[in-house]
C-alpha positions in Angstrom: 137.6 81.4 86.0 136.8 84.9 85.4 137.1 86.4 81.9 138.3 90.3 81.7 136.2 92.4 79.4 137.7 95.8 77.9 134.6 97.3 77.5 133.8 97.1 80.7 137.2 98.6 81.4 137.1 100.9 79.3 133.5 102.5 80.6 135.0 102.4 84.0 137.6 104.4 82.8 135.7 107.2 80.7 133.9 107.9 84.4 134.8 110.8 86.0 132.7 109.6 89.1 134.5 106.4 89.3 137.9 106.7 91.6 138.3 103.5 93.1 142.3 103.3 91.8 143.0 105.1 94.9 141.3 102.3 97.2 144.0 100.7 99.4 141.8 97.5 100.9 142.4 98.3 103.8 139.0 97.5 105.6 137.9 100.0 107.1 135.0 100.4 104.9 133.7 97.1 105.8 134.3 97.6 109.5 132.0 100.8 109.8 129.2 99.0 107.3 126.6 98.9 109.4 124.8 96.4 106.4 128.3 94.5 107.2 128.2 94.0 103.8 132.0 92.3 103.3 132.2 93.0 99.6 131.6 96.4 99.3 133.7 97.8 98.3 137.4 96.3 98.6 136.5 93.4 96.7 133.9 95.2 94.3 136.2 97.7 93.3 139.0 95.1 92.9 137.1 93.5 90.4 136.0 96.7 88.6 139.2 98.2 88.3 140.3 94.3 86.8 137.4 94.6 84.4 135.9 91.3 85.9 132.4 92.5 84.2 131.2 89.0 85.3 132.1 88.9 89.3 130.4 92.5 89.2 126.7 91.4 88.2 127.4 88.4 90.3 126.9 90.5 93.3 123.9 93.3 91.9 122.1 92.0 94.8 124.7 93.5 96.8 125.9 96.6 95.1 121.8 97.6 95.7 121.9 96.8 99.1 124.2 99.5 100.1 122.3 102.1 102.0 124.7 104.8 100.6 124.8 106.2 104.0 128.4 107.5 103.3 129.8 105.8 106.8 132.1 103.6 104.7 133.3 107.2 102.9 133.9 109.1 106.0 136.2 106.9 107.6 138.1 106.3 104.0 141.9 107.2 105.0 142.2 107.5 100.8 139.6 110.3 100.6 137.7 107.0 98.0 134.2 108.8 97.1 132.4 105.0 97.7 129.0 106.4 97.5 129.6 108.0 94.3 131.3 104.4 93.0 128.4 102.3 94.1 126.0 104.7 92.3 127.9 104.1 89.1 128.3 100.8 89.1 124.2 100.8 89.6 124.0 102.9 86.8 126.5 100.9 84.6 124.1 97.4 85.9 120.5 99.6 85.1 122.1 100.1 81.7 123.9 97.0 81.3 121.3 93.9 82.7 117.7 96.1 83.1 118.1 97.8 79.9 117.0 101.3 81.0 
């Protein structure tokens, strides 16, 4: 069971860099990875835009394996800045788990 927290939420929504809402799942991003990392970023953002705090830092090993190569981005049919999402949400984790 996941618990939702607002504050997470509520940081998520006071980013300007952060524009996942207009994410549509529908793959492609995961098909181009050439990581082939699966998660990033239907499910990541899924659980972002939840505020599932929890199933984010879960997968920091992930979200920092992203090469932010921008392959993911170019092929986006909904024009989703990934690069820029992933770098906030390792912002938000630096903050958040590393304290810096």
């Amino acid at each position: 069971m996941a618990l939702v927290n607002p504050g997470f939420v509520d940081a998520v929504k006071q980013s300007e860099a952060f524009n996942a809402s207009a994410c549509m799942n529908c793959g492609v991003c995961s098909a181009v990875c050439p990581m082939g990392i699966e998660l990033l970023p239907r499910k990541l953002f899924r659980y972002v835009l939840l505020g599932l705090e929890e199933k984010v830092l879960e997968n920091t090993e992930t979200i920092y394996s992203c090469l932010l190569c921008k392959m993911c981005e170019a092929n986006c049919p909904a024009r989703v800045h990934i690069a820029e999402n992933v770098r906030f949400l390792r912002s938000y984790i630096n903050k958040k788990v590393f304290k810096l």
